[in-house]
N, C-alpha and C positions, 0 to 999 in steps of 0.2 A: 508567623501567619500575617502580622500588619506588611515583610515586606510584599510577601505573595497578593495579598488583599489590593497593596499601592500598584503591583502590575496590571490586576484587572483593571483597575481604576484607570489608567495609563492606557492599556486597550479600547476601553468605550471611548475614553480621550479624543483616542485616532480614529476610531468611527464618527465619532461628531463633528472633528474637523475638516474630514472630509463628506460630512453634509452638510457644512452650514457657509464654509469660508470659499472665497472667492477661487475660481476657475486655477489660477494659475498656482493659485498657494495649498489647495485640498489636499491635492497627491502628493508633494511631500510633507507635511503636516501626519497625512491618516499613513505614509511610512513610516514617518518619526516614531507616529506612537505604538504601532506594530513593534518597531523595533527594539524599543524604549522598554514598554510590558514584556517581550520576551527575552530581555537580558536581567530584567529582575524578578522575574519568574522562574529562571534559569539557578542565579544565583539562592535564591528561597529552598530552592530544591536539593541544591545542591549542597545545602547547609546540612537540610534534612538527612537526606542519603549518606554524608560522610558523618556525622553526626548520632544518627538514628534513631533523634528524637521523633516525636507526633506532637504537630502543632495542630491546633483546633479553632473554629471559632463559630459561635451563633448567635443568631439575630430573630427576634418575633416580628422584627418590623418592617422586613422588605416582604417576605409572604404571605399574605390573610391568614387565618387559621392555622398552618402549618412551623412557618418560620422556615429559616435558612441555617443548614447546618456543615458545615467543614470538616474535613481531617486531612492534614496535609503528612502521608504515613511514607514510609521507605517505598511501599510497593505505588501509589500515586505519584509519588516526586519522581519517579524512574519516567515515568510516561509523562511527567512535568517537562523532566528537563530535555525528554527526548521531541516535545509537539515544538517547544520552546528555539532550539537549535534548527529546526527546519522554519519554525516563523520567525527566524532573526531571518536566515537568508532569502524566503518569500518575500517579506516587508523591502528589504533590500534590491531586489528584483522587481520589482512590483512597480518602483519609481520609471525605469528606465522602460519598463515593456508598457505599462500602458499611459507613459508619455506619447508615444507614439500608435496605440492603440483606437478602440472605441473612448470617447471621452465620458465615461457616463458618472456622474454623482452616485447613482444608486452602489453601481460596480464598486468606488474608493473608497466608500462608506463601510461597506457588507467586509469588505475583507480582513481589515482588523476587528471588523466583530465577530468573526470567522473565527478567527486565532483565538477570541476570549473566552469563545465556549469551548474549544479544544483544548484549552486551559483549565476551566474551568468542573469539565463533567471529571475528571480523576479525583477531586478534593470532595465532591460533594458525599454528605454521609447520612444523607436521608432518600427515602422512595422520593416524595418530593422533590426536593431540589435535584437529586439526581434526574429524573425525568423532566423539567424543566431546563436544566444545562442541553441534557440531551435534544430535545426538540427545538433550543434557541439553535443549536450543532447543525440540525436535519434543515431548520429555515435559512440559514443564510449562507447558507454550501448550496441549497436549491438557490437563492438569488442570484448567485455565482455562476451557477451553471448556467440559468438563463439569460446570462448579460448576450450572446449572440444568437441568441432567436427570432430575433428577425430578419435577418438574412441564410440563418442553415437550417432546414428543417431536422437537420440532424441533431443539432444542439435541443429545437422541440419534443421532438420523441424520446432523447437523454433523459429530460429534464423530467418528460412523464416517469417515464420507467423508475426513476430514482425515488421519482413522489410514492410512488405506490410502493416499491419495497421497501423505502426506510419507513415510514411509516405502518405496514404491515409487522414491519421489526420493532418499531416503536410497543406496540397495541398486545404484541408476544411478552415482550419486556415490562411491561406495565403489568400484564396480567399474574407473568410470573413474581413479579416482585409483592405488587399486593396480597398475592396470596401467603408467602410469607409473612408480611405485617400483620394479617391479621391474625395467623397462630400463634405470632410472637406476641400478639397487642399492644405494639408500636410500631412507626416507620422507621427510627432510627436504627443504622446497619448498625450499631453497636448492641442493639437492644435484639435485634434479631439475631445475631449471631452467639447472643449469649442465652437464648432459647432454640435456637436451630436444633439441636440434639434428643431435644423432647418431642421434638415435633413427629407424626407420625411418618414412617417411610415412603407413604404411595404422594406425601404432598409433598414430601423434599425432591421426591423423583420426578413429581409433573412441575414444579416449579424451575428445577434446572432447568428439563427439557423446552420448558415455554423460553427461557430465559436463552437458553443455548442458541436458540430459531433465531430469536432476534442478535444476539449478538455477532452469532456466525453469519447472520446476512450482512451486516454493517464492516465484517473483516472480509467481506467477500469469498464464501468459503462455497464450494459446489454442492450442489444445485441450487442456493442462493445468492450467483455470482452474475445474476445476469444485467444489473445496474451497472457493474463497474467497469467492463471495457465500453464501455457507452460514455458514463458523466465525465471518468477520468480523460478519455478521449477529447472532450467538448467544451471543457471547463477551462477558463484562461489559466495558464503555466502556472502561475501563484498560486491559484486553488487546487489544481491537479497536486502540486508539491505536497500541499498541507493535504490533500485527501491521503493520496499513496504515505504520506511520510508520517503523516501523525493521527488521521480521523480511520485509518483502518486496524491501526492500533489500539485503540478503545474498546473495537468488538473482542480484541484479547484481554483486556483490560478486565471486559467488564465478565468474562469466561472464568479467568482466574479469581476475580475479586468472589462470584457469587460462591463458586463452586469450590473454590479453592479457601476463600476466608469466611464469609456468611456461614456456610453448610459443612465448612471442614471438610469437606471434600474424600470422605472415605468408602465412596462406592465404586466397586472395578468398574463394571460396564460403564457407570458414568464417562470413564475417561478412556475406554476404550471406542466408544462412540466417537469421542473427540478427534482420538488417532485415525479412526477412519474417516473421517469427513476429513480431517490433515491431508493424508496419502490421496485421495481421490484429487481433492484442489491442487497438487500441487501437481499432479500427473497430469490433470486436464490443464490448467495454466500452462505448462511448462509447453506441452505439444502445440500448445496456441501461440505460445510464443512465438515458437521456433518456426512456425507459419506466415508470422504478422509482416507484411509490407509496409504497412501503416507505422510509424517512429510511433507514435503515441498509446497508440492500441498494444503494441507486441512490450509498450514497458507497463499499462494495463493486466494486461495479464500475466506478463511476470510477477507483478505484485499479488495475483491468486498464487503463482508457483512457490514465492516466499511464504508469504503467510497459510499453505499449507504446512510448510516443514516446520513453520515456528506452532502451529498445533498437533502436531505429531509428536514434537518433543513437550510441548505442554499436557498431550493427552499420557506417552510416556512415563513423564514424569508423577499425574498423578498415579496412573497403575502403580507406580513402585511404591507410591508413600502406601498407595490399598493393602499392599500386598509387603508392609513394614519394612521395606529397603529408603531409610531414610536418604541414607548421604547419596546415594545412585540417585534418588530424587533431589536430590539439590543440585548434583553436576548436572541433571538433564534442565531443568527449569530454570540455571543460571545459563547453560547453554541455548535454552529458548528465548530468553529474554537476553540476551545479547547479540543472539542474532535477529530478532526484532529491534532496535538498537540502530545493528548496524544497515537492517534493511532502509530504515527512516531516514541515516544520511546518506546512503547511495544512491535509493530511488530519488529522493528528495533534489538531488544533486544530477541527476538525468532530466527527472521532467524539465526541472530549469535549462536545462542543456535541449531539451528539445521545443521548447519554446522559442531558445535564442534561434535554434537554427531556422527555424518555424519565421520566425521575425525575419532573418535576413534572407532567407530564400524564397520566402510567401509559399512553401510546398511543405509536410512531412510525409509524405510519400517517397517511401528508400527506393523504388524505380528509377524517381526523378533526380536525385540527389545525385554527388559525387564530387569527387575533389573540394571538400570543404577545406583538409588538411594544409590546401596552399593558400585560402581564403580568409576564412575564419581561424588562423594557427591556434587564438589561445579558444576557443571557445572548443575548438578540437580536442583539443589538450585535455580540458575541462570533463570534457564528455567522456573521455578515453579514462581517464582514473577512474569516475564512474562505473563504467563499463567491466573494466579490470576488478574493481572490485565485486561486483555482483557475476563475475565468472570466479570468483575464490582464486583469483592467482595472489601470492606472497609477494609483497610487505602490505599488501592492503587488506579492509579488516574483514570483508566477507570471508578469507581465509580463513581466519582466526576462529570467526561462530563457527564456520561452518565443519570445520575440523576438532572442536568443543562437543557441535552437535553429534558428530562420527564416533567422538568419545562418548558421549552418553548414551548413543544407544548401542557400542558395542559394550560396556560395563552393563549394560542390562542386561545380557546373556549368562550373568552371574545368577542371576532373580529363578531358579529351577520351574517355576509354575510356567503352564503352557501360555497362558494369558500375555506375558510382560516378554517372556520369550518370543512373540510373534509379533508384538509390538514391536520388539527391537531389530528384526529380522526384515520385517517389512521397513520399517526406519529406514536401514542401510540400504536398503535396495530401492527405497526412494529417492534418498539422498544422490546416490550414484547414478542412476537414472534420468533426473533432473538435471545433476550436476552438467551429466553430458549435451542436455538437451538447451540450458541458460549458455554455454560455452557455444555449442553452434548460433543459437539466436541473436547474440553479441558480437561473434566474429560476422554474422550478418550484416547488423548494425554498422560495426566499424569500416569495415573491410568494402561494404556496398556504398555506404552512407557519406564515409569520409576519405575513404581512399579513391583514385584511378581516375578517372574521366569526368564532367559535369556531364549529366545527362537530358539539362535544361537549361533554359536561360537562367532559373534566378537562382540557379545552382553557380553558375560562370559568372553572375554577377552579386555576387554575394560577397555584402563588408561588415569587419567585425563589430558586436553588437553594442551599444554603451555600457561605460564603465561601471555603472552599477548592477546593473544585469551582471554581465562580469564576477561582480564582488559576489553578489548575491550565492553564484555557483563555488566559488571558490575558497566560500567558509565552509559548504558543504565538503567539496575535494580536501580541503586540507584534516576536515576530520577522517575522512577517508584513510589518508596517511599515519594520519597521527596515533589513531584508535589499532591503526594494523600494526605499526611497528608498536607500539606498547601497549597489548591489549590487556595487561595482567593492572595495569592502571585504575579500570574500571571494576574490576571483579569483585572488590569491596561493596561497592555500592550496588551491583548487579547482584550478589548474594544476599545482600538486607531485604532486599523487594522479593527477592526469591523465597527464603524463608519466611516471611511475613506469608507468601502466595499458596503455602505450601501448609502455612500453621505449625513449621516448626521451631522449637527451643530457640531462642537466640544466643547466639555465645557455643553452639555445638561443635564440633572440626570441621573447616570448611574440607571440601574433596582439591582445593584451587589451589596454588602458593600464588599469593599475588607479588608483582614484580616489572620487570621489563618484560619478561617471559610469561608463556599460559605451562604448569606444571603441578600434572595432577599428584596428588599428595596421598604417597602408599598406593599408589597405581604406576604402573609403568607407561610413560607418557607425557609429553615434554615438547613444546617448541620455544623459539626466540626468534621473532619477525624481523630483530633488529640485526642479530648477526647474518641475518637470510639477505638482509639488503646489504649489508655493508659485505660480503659476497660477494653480491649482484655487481655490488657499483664499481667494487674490484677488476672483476670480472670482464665488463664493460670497458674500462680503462684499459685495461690487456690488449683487448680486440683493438678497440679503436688506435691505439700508440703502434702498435704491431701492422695494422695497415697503413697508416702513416708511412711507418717505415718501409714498408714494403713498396708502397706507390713511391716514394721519392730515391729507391734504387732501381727500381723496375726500369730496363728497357724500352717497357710500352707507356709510359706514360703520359705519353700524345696521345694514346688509345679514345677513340670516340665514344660518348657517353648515347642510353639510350633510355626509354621509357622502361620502369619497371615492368615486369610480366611482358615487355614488348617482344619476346624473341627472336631479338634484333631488328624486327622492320624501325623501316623510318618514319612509318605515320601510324600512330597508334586513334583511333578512335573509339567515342562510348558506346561504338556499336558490336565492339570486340569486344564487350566485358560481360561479366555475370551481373545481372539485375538480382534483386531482392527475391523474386517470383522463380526464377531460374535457381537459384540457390536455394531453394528450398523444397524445391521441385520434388526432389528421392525423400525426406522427410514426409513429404505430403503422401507420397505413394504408400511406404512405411504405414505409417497414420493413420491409412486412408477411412479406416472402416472409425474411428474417432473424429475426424475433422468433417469427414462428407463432404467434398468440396463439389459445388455447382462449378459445370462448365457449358463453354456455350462459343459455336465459332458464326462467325456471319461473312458470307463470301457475298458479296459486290463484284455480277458479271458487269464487263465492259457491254456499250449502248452496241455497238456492233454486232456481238455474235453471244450469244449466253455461254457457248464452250471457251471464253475466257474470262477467267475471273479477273478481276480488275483492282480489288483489295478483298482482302483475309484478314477478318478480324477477328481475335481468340479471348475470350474472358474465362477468368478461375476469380469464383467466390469463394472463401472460406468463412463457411455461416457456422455460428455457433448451433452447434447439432442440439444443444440440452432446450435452449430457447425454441429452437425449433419444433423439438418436439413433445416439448412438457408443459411450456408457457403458450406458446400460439395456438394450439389449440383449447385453451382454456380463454383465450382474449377473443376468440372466435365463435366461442360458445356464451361469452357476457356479449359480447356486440349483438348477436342475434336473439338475445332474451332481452336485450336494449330497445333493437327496433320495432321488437313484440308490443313491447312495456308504451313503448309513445304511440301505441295504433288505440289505447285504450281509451287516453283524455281526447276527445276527439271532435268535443265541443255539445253533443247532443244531453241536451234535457233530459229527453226520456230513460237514455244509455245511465245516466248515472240515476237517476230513478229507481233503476231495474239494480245497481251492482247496491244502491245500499236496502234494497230490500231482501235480496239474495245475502247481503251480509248480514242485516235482521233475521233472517231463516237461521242461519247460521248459529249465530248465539244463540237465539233458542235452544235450538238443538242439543246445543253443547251445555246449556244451563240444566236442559229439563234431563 
């Protein structure tokens, strides 16, 4: 615990320095210490996790009345060392983007104190300081968010929206938590969850459920997902990173922690609830996706699309443990948490990736894009592993969860009750469904974004980003790599947190053989990511030596070379290609009665004659249908009980004369 305790310390460091020290020294001072606290916070973790000790520690003296209490357990150091790895490559990033950026103190300050609380809310093991980690979380992600509000009104209305639901999430979470404490009579989650059992049924039920609200709102889960393609969209790249990569992790965090260790977690419906609100996020994400023109927005709502599946297999998994299928609940909840895991370095590893491209083309609009691939090579690169890994193509690691996860919930159809069977059925046909739906939205991405044509100037003149930026992405990529071809590596540690998550025995038979390979044990079922690539790479050398040789006995080979997809013309332009909008065009048809897209044409006749139109101009919104129709009319009904409310104070004498004698009536009345 001193070394985890010396990382905070190391974090606030780098928030100080970059509010106190001079202009040119701040920003990389407040990276240093970003990077500094997440590589010994990493390491802390990672002691824990292979180890599987619980380190602890507490203090009367930092909080009035309450104190300050720690546990640093298998299932927190998972989410330690997972916020930790996306804030080394943030901190890293961070230097080179907003060297060039807004220059703001407030901005370099907030963002390793950004990192300290997403550090910091897994350890905490009181209502207390939990709730305080969490709110330092909620305030300086909202500073973040508002570092460009004065220029976008987009970034202003973000920054609302975010205020009112995390904190509507906050006010759930608090409520459900205290309520616990006081059946337990304490706040410590040790003390609570060593009375959770006695407690009566209707309060463990309404405390999850208060707790569930706020947690699923902060994992961005539907219908309280309508902050996060907004903040994530508006927030600079280094805070998007740590949102998507590590602060919507937390609301799983805190899902499993209550529900799964506090309350032991043995009510069905509890966790069949879970799984539905899973299945719907990930269905509604996934179709926004594969919608989104916007780089930023459409990897926003892919992150609903994941963290639906990774509560699907979390809701899963509890059913099984309800329903006494232990080891099925350990492969689905090792398979949930590893694909949370891997969502954190690949998302993590995108948003940087679309900030770089963001930086050198001034656009993330996939319309405007194109031909980065000859411009930007390595930042292409960068994005491309990314990419490939969040479509589950082999040797990288979204493959791995996401074929873990196929496994956990096709061994669910073992479990005979209808309950756990329909959980595992709808599973698979989420899975699948998504699968296909994150593979078109990506070959969007790539295929529009980076390949063919520039389809603007700061597309055509776009140069690769600095080197730190660079690195920043490219710790993310290579875990990418590294976690896909050996993902049996982590499964040790991924089962510690699992079991802890789950409340079960430690030392049981894992369902995993860990190794090079994922290989379920007494089940049939089996990969190696490593021999799939050295395959591949085989493979590849074949092809490539075998055209070689062919071109250098060919005949033709003076033969003239031409534009890819050019069909031999000689002048290819970006006016021949598919656009993001166009490509997405039959999905949206598809969808239609889910996306509801606004459209709208405006013909501009020429001054001469109004029978010739002069320009044709065609717009498609794709508005978030749930906002539209759930939230705005309730913001519509506060605004005008707002403007009611200011017609009251109105400045007269007699008016308020008259309301507190009417209020004297009143009590009377209600006394006598």
């Amino acid at each position: 615990m001193v070394l985890f305790l010396a990382g905070l310390g190391l974090g606030l460091a780098g928030g100080v320095a970059g509010a106190v020290l001079p202009r040119s020294a701040r920003l990389p001072a407040a990276a240093l210490g970003g990077a500094t606290a997440s590589v010994v916070a990493f390491i802390a973790a990672a002691r824990v996790l292979v180890s599987g000790h619980v380190a602890t520690a507490a203090s009367g003296s930092v909080l009035p009345f309450s104190g300050v209490r720690l546990t640093l357990d298998p299932l927190g150091a998972l989410f330690v060392a997972t916020t930790a790895a996306v804030g080394l490559a943030a901190s890293c990033f961070s230097v080179g983007y907003e060297a060039h950026g807004p220059k703001s103190r407030v901005t370099t300050a907030t963002l390793p104190l950004f990192l300290t609380s997403l550090l910091l809310v897994p350890v905490a093991a009181s209502v207390t300081t939990f709730m305080v980690a969490w709110e330092l979380m909620a305030l300086t992600s909202l500073v973040l968010l508002l570092t460009d509000h004065r220029r976008r009104a987009e970034a202003r209305a973000a920054a609302q929206w975010y205020a009112a639901m995390t904190h509507l999430g906050a006010a759930a979470i608090l409520l459900g938590l205290v309520l616990l404490a006081a059946h337990a009579g304490g706040q410590s989650f040790a003390v609570i969850a060593a009375h959770a059992r006695a407690m009566p049924a209707a309060v463990r039920s309404v405390a999850f459920v208060l707790v569930l609200v706020g947690f699923a709102s902060k994992a961005g889960a539907v219908p309280l997902h309508v902050w996060l393609p907004r903040a994530h969209s508006e927030a600079p790249s280094p805070a998007s990173a740590l949102m998507s990569g590590a602060m919507v992790n937390l609301g799983i965090y805190g899902i499993v922690r209550v529900g799964g260790v506090l309350l032991g977690g043995t009510v069905l419906w509890w966790w069949l609830v879970v799984a539905a609100i899973g299945v719907l996020s990930a269905l509604f994400g996934a179709v926004h996706a594969a919608a989104s023109s916007d780089l930023k927005r459409l990897l926003a709502y892919s992150t609903i699309d994941n963290m639906g599946l990774v509560l699907v297999g979390v809701g899963a998994a509890g059913a099984l443990v309800a329903t006494g299928h232990r080891t099925l609940a350990d492969l689905a909840m090792v398979a949930a948490l590893f694909h949370l895991v891997n969502h954190a370095v690949f998302k993590g590893c995108l948003f940087l990736g679309a900030g770089a491209i963001q930086h050198a083309t001034g656009t993330r609009d996939l319309d405007r894009l194109g031909g980065l691939v000859h411009r930007v090579p390595v930042t292409a690169g960068l994005v491309g592993v990314g990419a490939l890994s969040i479509i589950g193509l082999p040797p990288f690691n979204g493959f791995a969860s996401e074929w873990l996860l196929l496994q956990g919930f096709l061994r669910g159809f073992g479990d005979p009750s209808a309950a756990t069977m329909t959980v595992s059925l709808v599973g698979v046909a989420t899975l699948a469904l998504t699968g296909g739906l994150t593979a078109a939205a990506f070959v969007k991405a790539l295929g529009i974004g980076l390949l063919g044509q520039p389809r603007s100037d700061g597309a055509a003149r776009a140069r690769e980003v600095a080197p730190s930026m660079l690195a920043g992405m490219a710790v993310l990529a290579a875990g990418c790599v590294a976690v896909g071809v050996v993902p049996g590596a982590v499964v040790p540690a991924l089962r510690r947190a699992a079991q802890l998550g789950l409340g079960l025995t430690a030392g049981s038979p894992s369902p995993i053989r860990s190794g090079m390979s994922l290989d379920l044990a007494g089940l049939r079922g089996a990969i190696e990511p490593a021999l799939l690539l050295g395959a591949l790479l085989v493979g590849m050398a074949v092809v490539w030596g075998g055209a070689r040789l062919v071109a250098q006995r060919s005949p033709y080979r003076s033969a003239r070379r031409a534009e890819a997809w050019g069909c031999g013309r000689e002048l290819q332009t970006a006016r021949m290609e598919y656009t993001a909008t166009s490509f997405a065009e039959p999905l949206q048809r598809v969808f239609a009665d889910v996306l509801r897209p606004d459209h709208d044409v405006e013909v501009t006749h020429a001054v001469e004659s109004r029978f010739f139109p002069q320009a044709v101009r065609y717009h498609r919104r794709v508005d978030d249908a749930i906002e539209r129709s759930a939230y705005r009319p309730v913001i519509r009904l506060v605004s005008a009980w707002g403007a009611l409310a200011r017609r009251v104070p109105n400045g007269s004498t007699n008016r308020y004369l008259a309301y507190g004698f009417v209020a004297l009536v009143v009590v009377l009345v209600v006394l006598a």
